[in-house]
C-alpha positions as CSV (number, residue, x, y, z in Angstrom):
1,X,-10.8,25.1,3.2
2,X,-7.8,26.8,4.4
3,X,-4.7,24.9,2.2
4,X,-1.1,24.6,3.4
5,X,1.4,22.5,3.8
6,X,3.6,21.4,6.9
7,X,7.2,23.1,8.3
8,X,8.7,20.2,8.4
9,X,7.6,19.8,4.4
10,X,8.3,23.3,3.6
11,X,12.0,23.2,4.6
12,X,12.4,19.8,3.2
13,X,11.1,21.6,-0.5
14,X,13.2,24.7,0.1
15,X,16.2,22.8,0.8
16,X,15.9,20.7,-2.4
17,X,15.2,23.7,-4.5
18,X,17.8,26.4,-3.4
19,X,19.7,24.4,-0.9
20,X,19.0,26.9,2.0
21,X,19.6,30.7,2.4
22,X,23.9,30.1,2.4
23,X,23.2,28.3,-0.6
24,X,20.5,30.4,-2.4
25,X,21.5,31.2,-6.2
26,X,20.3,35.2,-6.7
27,X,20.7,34.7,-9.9
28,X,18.5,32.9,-12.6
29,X,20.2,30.0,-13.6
30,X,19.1,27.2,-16.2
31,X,19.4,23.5,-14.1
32,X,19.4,21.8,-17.1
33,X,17.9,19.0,-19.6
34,X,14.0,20.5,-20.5
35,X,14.7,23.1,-17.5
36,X,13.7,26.6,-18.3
37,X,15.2,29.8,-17.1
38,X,14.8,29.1,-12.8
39,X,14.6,31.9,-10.5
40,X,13.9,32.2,-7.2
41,X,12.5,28.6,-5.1
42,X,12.4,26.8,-8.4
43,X,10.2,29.2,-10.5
44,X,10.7,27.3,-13.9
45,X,10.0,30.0,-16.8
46,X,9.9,27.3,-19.4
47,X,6.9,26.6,-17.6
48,X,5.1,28.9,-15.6
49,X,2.1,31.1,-17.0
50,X,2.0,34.1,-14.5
51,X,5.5,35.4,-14.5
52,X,4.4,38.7,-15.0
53,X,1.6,38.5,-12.2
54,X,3.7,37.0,-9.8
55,X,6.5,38.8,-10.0
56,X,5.9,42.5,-10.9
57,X,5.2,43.7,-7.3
58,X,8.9,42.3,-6.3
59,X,11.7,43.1,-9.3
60,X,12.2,46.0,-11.5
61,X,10.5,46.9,-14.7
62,X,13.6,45.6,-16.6
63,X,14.1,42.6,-14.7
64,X,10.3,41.8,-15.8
65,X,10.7,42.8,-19.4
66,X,14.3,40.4,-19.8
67,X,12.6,38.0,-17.9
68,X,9.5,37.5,-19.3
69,X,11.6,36.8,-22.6
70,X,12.6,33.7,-21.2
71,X,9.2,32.6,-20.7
72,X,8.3,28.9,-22.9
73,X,12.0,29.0,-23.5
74,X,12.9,24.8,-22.3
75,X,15.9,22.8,-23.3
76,X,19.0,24.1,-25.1
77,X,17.1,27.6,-26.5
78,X,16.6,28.7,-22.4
79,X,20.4,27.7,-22.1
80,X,21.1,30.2,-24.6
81,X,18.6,32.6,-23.3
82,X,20.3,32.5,-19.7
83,X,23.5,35.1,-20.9
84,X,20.7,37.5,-21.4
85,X,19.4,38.2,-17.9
86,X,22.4,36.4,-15.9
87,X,23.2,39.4,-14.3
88,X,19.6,40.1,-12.0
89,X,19.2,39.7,-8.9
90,X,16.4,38.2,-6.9
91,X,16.5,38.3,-3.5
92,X,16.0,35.6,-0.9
93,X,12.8,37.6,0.3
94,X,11.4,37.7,-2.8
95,X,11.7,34.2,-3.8
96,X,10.0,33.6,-0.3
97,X,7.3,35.7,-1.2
98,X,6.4,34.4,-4.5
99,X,6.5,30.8,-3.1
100,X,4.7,31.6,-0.1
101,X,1.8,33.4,-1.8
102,X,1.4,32.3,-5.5
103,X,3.8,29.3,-6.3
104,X,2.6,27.1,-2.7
105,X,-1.2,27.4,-3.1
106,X,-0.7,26.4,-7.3
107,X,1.1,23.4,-5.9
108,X,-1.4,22.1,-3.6
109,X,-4.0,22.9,-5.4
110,X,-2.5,20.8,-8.1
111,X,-1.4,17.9,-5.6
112,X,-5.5,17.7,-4.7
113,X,-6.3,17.2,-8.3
114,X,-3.5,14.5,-9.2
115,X,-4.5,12.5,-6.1
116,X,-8.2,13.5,-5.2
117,X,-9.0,13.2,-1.8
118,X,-5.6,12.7,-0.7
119,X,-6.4,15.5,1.7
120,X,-8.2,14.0,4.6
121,X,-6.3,10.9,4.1
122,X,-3.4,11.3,5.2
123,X,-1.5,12.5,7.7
124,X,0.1,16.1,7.2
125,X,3.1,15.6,6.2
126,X,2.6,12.7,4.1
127,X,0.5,14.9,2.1
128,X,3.2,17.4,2.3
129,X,5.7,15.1,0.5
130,X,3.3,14.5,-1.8
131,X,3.3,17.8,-2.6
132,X,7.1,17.8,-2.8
133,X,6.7,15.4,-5.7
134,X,4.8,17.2,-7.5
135,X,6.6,20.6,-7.3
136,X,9.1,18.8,-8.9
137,X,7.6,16.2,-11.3
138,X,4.1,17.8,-11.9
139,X,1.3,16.7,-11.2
140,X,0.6,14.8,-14.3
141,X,0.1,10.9,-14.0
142,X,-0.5,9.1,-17.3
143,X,-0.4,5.7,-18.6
144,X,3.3,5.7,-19.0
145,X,6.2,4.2,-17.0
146,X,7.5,7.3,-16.2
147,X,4.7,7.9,-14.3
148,X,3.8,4.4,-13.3
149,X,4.7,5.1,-9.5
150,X,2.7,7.7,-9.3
151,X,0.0,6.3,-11.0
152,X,0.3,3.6,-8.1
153,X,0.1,6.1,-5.1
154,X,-3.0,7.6,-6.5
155,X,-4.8,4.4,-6.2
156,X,-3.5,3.3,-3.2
157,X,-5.1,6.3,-1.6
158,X,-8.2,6.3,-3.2
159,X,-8.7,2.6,-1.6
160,X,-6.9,3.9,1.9
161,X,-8.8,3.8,4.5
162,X,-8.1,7.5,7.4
163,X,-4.1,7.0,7.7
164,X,-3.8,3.0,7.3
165,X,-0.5,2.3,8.3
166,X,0.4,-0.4,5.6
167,X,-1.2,1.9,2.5
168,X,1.4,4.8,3.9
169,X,4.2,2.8,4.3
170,X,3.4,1.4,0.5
171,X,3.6,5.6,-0.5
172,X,6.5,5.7,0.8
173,X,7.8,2.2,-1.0
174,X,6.6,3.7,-4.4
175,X,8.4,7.4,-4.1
176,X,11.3,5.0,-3.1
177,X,10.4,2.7,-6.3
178,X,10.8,6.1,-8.5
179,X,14.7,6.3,-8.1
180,X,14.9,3.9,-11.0
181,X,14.1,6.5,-13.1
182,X,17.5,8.6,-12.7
183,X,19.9,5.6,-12.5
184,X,22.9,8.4,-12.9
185,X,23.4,8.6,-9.2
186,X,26.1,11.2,-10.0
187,X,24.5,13.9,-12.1
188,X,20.9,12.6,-10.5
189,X,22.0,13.0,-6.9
190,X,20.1,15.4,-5.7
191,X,16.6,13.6,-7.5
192,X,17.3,10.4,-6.1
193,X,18.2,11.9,-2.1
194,X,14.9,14.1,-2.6
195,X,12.8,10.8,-2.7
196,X,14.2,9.3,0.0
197,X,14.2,12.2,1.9
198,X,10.2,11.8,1.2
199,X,9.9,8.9,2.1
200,X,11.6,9.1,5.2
201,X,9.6,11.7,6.1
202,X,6.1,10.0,4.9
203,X,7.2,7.1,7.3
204,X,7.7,9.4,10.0
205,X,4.3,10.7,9.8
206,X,3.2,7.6,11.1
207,X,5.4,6.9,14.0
208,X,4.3,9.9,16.4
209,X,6.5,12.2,14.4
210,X,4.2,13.7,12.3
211,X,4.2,18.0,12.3
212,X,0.6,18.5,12.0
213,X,-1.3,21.4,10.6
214,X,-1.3,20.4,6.8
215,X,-5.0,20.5,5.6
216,X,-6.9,22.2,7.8
């Protein structure tokens, strides 16, 4: 099974994690709260296990070594750590490269396992926002309340019936239903226009608008 994601969804997760080529950061930066060291399209090195694999092939052998100190580093310790390698550079290409070719397939493959089967239910780009949210929120989905809306679209689509017009539109409710969780519209902005910008979108997939081409 060939694995990819929508245009349409691509930009959409682009935009939202580097805010477009004009706006792309070179520079690792830390975004924060349990963030790690970020570089490139949202490569989180608080989090990520392959930093080495990934990126060897694209920055220097001392942008690997200061970088790969970083790595596990969350919170106010990868604040700290940022002064260290501040001053590298990755370039846009780069960044593309990773996502496109190690970061992307890790997400979806992740996406299919949160929401088995979710696949060759839905339309492309639904699935696509789907995989939005969980390049940002991971895929796990527990018992708590943090997670309670996702823990909701999971069993909506494992009821679904092929593209059900009332089961999507309730997806797209229940990404909208997760903007309670950052109630500080000012510092949360950009969380809380992310959702509704996937919900719009999962709407639009049923109204004629969808991109096609996302499991194929």
């Amino acid at each position: 099974m060939i694995q990819r994601i929508t245009q349409k969804a691509f930009d959409l997760i682009v935009k939202f994690e580097t805010g477009g080529p004009s706006e792309y950061n070179q520079h690792p930066e830390w975004p924060e709260g349990q963030s790690g060291v970020t570089i490139g399209f949202g490569y989180d090195l608080g989090y990520e296990k392959n930093f080495v694999a990934d990126w060897q092939p694209y920055l220097d052998e001392d942008a690997i070594s200061r970088l790969a100190r970083t790595m596990g580093y969350t919170g106010s310790r990868a604040h700290q750590a940022l002064s260290g390698v501040r001053d590298i550079k990755v370039p846009w290409s780069a960044a593309e490269e990773v996502f496109n070719e190690r970061t992307l397939p890790q997400e979806i493959r992740t996406t299919l396992t949160a929401f088995p089967c979710s696949a060759d239910k839905l339309p492309a780009d639904a699935f696509g926002a789907l995989v939005s949210l969980v390049f940002n929120r991971g895929g796990l989905i527990d018992d708590s309340d943090r997670r309670r809306e996702m823990r909701e679209i999971r069993q909506i689509i494992s009821e679904m019936s092929l593209n059900e017009s009332n089961a999507i539109h309730e997806i797209a409710n229940q990404f909208r239903s997760m903007k309670r969780l950052w109630p500080d519209h000012h510092n949360d902005s950009d969380l809380v226009a992310r959702r509704e910008a996937e919900a719009e979108m999962i709407e639009d997939s049923m109204s004629g608008n969808d991109t096609g081409g996302g499991i194929a």
